[in-house]
C-alpha positions, 0 to 999 in steps of 0.5 A, spaced: 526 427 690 524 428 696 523 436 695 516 437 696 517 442 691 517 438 685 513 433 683 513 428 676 509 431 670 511 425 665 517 421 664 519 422 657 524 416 654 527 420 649 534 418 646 540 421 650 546 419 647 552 418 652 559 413 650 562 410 656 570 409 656 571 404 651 566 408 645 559 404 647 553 408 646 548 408 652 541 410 652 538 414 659 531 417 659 529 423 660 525 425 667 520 432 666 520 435 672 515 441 673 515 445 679 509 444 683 509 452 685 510 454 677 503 450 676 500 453 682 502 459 679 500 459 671 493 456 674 492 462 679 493 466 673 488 463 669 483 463 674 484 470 676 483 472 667 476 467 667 474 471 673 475 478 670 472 475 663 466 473 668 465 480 672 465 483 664 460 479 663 455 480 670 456 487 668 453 486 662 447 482 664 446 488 669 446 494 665 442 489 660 437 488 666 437 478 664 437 475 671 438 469 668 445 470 666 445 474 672 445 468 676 449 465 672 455 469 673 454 470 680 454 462 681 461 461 676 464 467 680 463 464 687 467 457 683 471 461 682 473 465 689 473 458 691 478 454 687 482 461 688 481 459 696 484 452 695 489 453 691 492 460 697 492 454 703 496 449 700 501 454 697 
């Protein structure tokens, strides 16, 4: 396929079954294809929750005045913003 929007997950040999003209069974195998958009997709998503988790718990941290877990928060939310970066220019 030369669709740059479908790449190949897994291929997946499950029995398919199909009889030709004279009642022979043949066996195909089955191709999993994931769309390349959906993954991005289903990733962006989760990072957008971790992110929120993260900005909860930095506004604990300051309400409870703990710098180390300040510092913490503050760094995972700067990964975060960058793997959200990365995936907005390849899409």
């Amino acid at each position: 396929m030369s669709n740059p929007q479908f790449i190949i997950i897994n291929q997946l040999y499950s029995r398919k079954v199909v009889f030709n003209s004279k009642g022979a069974e043949l066996k195909k195998p089955f191709i999993k294809i994931i769309r390349k958009v959906d993954i991005e997709r289903q990733y962006r998503h989760m990072l957008e929750l971790e992110q929120d988790y993260e900005l909860a718990s930095l506004y604990q941290a300051l309400k409870d005045d703990d710098a180390a877990e300040i510092i913490r928060s503050k760094k995972r939310l700067k990964e975060i913003r960058c793997d959200i970066e990365s995936i907005a220019e390849y899409s």
